[in-house]
N, CA, C and O atoms as a GROMACS GRO file, in nm:
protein
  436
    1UNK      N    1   0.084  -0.118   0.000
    1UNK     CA    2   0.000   0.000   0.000
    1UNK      C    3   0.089   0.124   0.000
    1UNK      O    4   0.174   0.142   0.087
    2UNK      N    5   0.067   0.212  -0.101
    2UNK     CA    6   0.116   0.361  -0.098
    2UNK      C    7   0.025   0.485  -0.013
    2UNK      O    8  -0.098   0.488  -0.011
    3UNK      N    9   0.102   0.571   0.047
    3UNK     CA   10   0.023   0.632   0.113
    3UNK      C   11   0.065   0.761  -0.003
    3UNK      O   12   0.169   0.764  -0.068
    4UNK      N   13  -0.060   0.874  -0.008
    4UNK     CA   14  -0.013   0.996  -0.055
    4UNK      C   15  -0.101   1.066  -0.021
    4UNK      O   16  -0.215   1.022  -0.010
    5UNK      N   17  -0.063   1.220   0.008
    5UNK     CA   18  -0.137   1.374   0.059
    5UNK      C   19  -0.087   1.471  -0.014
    5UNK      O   20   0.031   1.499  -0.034
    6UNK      N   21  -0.197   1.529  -0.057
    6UNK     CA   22  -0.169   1.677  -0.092
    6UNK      C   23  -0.258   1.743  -0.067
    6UNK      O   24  -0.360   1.697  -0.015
    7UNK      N   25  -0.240   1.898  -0.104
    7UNK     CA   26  -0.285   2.034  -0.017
    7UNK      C   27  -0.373   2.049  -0.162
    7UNK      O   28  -0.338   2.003  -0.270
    8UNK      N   29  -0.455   2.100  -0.143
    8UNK     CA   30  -0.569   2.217  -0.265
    8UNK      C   31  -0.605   2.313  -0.222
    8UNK      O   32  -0.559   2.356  -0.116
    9UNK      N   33  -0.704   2.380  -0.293
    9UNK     CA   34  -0.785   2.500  -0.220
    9UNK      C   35  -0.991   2.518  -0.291
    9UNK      O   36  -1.018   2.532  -0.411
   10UNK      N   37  -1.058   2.513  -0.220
   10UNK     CA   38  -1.145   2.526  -0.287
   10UNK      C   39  -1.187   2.726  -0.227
   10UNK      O   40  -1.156   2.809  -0.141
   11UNK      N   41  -1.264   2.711  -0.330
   11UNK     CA   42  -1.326   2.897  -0.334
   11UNK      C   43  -1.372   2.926  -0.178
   11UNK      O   44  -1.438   2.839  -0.122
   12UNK      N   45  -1.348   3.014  -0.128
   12UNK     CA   46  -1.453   3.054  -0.007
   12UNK      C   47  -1.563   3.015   0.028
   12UNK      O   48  -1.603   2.935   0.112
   13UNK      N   49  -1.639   3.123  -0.095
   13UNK     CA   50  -1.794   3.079  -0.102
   13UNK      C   51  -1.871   2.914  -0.155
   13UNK      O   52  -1.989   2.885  -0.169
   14UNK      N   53  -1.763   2.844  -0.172
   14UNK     CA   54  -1.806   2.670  -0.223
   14UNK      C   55  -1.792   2.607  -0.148
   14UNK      O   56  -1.836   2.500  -0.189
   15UNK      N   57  -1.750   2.593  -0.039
   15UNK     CA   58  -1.732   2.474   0.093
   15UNK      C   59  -1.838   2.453   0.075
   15UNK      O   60  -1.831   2.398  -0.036
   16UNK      N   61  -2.001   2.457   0.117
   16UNK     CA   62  -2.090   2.394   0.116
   16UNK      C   63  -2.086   2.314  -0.016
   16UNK      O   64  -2.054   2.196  -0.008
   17UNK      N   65  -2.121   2.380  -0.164
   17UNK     CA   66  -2.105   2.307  -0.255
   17UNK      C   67  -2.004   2.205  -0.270
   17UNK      O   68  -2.047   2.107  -0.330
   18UNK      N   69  -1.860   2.196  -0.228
   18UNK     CA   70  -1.765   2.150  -0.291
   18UNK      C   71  -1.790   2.003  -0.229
   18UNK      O   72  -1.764   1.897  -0.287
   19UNK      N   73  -1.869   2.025  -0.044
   19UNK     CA   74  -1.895   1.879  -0.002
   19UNK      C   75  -2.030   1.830  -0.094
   19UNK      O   76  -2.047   1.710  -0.112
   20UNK      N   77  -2.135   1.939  -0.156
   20UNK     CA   78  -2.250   1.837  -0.174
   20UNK      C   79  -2.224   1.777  -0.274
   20UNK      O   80  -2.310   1.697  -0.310
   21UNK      N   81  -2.102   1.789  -0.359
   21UNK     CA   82  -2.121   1.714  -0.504
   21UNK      C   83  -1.994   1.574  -0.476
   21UNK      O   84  -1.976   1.485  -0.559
   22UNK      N   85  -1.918   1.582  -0.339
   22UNK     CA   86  -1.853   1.517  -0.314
   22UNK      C   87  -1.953   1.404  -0.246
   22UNK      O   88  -1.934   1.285  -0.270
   23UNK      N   89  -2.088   1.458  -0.140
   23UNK     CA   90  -2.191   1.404  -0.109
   23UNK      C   91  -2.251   1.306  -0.216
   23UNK      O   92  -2.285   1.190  -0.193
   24UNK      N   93  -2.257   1.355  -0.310
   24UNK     CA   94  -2.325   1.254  -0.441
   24UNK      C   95  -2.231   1.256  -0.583
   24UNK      O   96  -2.249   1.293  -0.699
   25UNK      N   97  -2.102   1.185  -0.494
   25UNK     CA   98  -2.004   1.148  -0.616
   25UNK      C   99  -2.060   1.058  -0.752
   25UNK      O  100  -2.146   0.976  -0.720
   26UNK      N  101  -2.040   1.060  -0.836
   26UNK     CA  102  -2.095   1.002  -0.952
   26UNK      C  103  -2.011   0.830  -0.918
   26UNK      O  104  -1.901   0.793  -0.877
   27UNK      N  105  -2.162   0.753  -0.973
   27UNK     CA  106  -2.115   0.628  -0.950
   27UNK      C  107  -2.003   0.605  -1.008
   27UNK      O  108  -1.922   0.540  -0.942
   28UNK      N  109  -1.959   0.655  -1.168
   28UNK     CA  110  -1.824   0.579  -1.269
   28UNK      C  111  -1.743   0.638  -1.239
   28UNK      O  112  -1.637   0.605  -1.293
   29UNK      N  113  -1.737   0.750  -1.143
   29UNK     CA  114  -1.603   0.828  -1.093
   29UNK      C  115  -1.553   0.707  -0.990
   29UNK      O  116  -1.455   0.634  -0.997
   30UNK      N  117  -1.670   0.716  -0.880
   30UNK     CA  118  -1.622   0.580  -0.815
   30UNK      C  119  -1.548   0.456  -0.887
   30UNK      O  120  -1.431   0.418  -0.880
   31UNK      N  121  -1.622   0.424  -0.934
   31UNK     CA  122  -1.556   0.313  -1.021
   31UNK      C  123  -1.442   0.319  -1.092
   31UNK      O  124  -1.410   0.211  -1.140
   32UNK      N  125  -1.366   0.414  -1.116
   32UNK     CA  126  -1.286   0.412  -1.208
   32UNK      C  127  -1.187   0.473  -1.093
   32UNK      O  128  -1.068   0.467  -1.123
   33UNK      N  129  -1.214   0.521  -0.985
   33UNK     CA  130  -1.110   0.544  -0.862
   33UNK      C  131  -1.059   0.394  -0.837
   33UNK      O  132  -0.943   0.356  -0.852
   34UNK      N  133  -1.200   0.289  -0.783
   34UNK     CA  134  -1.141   0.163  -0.737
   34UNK      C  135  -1.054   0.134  -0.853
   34UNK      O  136  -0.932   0.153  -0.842
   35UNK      N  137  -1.116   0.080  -0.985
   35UNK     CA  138  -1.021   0.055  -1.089
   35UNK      C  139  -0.877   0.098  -1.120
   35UNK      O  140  -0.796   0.068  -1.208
   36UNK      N  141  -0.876   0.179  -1.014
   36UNK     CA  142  -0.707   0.258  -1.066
   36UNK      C  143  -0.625   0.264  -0.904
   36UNK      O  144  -0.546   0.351  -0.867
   37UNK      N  145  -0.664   0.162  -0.836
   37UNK     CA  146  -0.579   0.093  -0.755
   37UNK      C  147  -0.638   0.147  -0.603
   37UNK      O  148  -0.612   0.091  -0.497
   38UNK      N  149  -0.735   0.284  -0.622
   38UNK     CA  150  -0.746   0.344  -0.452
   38UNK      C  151  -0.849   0.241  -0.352
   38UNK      O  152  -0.967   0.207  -0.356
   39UNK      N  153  -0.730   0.215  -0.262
   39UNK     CA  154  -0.762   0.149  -0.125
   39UNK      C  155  -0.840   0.240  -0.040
   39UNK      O  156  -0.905   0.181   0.046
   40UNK      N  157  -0.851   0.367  -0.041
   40UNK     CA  158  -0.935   0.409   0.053
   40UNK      C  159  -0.881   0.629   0.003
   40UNK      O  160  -0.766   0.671  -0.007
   41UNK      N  161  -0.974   0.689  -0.010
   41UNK     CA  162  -0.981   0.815  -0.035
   41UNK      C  163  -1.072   0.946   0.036
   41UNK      O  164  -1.188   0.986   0.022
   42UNK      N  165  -0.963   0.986   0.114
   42UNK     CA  166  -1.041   1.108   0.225
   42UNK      C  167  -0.983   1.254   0.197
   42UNK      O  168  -0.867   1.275   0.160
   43UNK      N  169  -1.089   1.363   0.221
   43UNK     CA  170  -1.052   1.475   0.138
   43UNK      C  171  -1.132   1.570   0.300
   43UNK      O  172  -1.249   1.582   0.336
   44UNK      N  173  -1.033   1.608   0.343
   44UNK     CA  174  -1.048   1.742   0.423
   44UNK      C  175  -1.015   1.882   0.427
   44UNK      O  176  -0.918   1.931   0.369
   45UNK      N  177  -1.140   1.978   0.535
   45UNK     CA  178  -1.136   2.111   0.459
   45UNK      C  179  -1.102   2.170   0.579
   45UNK      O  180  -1.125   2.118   0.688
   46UNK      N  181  -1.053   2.270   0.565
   46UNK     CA  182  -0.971   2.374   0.676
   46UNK      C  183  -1.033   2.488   0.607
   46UNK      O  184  -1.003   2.548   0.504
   47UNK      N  185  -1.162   2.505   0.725
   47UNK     CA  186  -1.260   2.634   0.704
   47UNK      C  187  -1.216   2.780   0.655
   47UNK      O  188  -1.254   2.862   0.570
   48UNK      N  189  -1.097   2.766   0.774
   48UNK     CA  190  -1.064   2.880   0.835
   48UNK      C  191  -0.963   2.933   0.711
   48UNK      O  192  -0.957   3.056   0.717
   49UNK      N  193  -0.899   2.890   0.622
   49UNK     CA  194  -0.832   2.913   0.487
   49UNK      C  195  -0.871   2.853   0.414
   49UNK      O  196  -0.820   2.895   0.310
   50UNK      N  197  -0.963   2.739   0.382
   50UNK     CA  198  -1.078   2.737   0.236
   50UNK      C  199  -0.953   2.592   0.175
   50UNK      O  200  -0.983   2.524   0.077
   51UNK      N  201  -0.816   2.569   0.254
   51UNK     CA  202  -0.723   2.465   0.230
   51UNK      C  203  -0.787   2.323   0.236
   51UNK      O  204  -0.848   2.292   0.338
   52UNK      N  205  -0.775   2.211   0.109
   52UNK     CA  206  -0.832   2.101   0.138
   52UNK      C  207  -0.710   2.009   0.165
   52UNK      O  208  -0.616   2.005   0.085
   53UNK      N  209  -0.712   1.943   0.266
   53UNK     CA  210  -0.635   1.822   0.271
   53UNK      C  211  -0.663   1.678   0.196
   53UNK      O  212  -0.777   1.646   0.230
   54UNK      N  213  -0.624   1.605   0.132
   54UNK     CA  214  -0.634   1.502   0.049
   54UNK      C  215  -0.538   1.401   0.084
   54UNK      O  216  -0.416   1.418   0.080
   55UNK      N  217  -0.613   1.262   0.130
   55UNK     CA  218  -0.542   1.168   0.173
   55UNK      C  219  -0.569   1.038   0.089
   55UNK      O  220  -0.681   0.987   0.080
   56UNK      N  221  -0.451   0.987   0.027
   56UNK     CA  222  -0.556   0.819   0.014
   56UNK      C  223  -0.439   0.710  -0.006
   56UNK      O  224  -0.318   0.727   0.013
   57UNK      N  225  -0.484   0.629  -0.036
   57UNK     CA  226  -0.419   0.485   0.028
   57UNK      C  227  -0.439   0.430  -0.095
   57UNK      O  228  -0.554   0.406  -0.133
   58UNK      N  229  -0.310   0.396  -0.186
   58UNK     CA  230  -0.322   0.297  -0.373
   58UNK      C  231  -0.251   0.255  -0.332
   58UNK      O  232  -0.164   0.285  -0.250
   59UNK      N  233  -0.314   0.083  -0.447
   59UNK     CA  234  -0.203  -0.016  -0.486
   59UNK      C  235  -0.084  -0.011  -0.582
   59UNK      O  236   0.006  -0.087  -0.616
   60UNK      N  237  -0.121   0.105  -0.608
   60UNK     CA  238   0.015   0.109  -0.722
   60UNK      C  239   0.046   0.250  -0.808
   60UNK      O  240  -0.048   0.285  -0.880
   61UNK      N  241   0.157   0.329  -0.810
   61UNK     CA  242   0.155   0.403  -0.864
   61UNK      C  243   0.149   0.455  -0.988
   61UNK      O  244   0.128   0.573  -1.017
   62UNK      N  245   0.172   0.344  -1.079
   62UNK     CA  246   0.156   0.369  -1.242
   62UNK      C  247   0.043   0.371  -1.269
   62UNK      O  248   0.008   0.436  -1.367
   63UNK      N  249  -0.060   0.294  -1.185
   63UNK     CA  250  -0.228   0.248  -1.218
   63UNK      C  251  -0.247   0.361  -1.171
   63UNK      O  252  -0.306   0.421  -1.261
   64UNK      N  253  -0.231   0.448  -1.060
   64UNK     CA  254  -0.283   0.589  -0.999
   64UNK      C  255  -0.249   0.669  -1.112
   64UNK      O  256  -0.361   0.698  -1.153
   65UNK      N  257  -0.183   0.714  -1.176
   65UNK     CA  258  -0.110   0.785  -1.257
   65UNK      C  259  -0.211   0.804  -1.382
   65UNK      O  260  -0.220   0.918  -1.430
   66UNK      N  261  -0.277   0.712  -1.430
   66UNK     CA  262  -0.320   0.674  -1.527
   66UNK      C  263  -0.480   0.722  -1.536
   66UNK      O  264  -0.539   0.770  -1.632
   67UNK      N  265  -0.534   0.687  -1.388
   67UNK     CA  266  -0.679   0.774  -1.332
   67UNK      C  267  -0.705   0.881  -1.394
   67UNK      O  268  -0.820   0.898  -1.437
   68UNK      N  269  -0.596   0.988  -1.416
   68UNK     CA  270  -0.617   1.130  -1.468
   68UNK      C  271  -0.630   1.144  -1.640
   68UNK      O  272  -0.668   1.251  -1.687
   69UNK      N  273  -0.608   1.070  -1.696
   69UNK     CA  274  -0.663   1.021  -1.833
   69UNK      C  275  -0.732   0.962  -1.838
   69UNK      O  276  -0.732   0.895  -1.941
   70UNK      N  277  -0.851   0.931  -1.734
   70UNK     CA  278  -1.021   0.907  -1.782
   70UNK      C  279  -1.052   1.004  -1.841
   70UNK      O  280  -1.017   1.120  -1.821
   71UNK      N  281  -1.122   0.960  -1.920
   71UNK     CA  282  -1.275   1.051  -1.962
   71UNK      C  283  -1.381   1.089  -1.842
   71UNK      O  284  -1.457   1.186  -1.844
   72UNK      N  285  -1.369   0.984  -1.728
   72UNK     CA  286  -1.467   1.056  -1.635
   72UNK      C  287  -1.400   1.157  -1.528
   72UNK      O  288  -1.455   1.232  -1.448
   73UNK      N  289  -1.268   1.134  -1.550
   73UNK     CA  290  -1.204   1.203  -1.412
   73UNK      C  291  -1.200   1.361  -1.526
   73UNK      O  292  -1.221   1.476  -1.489
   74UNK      N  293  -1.166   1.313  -1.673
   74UNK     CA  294  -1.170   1.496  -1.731
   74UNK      C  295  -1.320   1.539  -1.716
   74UNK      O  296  -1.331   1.658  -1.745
   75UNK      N  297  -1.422   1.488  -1.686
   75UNK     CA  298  -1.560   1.580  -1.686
   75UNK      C  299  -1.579   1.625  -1.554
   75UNK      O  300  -1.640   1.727  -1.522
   76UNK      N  301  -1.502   1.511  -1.449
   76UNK     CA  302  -1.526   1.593  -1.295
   76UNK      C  303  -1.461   1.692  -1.287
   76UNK      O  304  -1.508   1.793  -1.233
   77UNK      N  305  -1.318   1.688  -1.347
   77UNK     CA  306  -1.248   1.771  -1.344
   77UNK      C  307  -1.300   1.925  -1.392
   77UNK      O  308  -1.269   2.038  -1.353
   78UNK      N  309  -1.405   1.867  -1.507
   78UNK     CA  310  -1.448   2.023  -1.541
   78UNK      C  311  -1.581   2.059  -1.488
   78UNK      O  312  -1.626   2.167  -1.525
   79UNK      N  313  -1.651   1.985  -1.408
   79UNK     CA  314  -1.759   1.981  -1.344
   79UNK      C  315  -1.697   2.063  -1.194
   79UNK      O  316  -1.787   2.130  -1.144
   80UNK      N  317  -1.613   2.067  -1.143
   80UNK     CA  318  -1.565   2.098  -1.038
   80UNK      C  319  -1.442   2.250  -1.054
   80UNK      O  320  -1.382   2.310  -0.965
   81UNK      N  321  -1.441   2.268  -1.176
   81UNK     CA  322  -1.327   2.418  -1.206
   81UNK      C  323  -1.398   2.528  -1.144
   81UNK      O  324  -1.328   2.624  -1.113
   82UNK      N  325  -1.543   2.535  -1.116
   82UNK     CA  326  -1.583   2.682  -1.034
   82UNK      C  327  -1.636   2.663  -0.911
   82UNK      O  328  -1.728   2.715  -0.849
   83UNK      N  329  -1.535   2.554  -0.882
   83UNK     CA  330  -1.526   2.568  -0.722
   83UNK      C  331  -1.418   2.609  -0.608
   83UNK      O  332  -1.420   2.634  -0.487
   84UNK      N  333  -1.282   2.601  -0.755
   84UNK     CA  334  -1.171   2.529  -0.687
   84UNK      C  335  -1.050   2.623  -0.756
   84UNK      O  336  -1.079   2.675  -0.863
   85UNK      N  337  -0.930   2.644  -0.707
   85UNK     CA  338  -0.795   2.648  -0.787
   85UNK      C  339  -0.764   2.534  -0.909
   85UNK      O  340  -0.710   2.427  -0.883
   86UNK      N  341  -0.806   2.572  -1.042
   86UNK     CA  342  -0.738   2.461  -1.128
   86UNK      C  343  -0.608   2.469  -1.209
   86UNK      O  344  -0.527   2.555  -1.177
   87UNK      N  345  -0.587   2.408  -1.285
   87UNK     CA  346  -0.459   2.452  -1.391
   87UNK      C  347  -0.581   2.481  -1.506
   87UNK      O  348  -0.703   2.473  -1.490
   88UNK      N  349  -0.512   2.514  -1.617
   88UNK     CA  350  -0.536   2.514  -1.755
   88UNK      C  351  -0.604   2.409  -1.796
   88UNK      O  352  -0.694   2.441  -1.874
   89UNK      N  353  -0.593   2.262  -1.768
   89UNK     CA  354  -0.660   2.136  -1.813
   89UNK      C  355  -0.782   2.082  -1.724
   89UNK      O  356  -0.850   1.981  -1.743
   90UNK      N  357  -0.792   2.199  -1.597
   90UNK     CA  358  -0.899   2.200  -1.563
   90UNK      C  359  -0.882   2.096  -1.415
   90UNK      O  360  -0.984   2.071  -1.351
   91UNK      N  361  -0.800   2.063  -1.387
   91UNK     CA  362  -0.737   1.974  -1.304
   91UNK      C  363  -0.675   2.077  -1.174
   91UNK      O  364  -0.607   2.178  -1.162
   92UNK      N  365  -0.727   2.004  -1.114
   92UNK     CA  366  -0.713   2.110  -0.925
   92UNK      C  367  -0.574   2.132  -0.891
   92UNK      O  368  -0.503   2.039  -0.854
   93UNK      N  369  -0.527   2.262  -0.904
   93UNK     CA  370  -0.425   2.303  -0.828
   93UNK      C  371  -0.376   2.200  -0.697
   93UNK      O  372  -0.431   2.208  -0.587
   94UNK      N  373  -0.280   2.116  -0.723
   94UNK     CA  374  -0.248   2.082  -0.589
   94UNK      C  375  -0.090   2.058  -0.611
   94UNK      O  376  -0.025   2.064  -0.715
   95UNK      N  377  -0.049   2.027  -0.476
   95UNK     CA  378   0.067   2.055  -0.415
   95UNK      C  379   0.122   1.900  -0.319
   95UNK      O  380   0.105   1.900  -0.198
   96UNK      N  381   0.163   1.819  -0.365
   96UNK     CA  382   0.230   1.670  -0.327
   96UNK      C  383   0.299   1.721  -0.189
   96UNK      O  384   0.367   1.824  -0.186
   97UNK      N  385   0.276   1.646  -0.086
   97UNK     CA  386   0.326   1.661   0.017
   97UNK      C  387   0.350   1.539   0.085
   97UNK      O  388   0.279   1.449   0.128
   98UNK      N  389   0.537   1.575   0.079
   98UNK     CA  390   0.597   1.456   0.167
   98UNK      C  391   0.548   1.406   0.295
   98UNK      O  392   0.490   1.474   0.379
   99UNK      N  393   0.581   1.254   0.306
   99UNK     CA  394   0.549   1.182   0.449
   99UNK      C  395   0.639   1.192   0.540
   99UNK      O  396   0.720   1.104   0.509
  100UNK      N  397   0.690   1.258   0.665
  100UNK     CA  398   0.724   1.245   0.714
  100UNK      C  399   0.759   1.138   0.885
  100UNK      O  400   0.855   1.094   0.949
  101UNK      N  401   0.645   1.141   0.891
  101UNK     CA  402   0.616   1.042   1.014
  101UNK      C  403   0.498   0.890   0.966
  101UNK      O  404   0.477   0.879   0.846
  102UNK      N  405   0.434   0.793   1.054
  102UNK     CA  406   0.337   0.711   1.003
  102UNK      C  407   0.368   0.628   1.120
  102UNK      O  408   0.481   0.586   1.145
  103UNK      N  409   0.252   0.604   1.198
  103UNK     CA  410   0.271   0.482   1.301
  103UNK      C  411   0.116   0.417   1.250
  103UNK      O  412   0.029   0.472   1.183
  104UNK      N  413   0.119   0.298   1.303
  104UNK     CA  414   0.018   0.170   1.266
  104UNK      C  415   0.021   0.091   1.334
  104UNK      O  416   0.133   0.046   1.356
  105UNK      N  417  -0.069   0.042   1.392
  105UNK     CA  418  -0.097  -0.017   1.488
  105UNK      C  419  -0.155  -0.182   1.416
  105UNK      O  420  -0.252  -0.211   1.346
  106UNK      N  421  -0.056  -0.253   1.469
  106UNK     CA  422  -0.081  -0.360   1.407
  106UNK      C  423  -0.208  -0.463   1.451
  106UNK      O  424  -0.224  -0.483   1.571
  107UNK      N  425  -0.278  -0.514   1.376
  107UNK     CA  426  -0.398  -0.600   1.461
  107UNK      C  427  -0.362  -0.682   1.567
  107UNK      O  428  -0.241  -0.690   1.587
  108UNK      N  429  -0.428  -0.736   1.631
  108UNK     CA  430  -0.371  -0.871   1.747
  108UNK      C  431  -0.243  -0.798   1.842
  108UNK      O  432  -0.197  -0.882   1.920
  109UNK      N  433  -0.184  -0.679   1.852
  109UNK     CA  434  -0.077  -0.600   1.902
  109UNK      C  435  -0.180  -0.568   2.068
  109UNK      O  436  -0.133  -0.499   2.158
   0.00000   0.00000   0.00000
């Protein structure tokens, strides 16, 4: 399992929106997340600067890599540009942030 986090930003005025469409993620987005290796995907918001934290847990990094050349991840991607910091391709400003620490608690421990 790979762990990875990065930083975003959504608009001020979209925190409510930015959770309700996260609230009713599209089923083939889902699907095509599992399909591209994610073990588990959590996305937190820091009110107080509009900063999202993004956490998730893949089997593999070439299969993750590859997610961003769906066809469904480019329509969320543009379904979601007037909420958020994007680039040019419509894809969310974000910022890869190293792991520094990680404890785990092993089962039966």
């Amino acid at each position: 399992m790979i762990r990875k986090a990065s930083l975003m930003k959504v608009y001020e005025d979209c925190h409510e929106e930015y959770h309700k469409r996260h609230d009713e993620l599209w089923p083939e987005m889902e699907e095509m997340l599992l399909a591209h290796g994610v073990i588990s995907y959590s996305i937190f918001l820091d009110e107080s600067t509009s900063n999202l934290f993004a956490y998730l847990e893949i089997e593999d990094e070439i299969l993750w890599s590859q997610a961003a050349d769906t066809d469904v991840c480019r329509k969320w991607w543009d379904s979601m540009k007037d909420l958020m910091e994007t680039n040019a391709d419509h894809s969310p400003v974000s910022r890869e942030l190293q792991e520094v620490f990680f404890l785990e608690r092993k089962l039966g421990e």
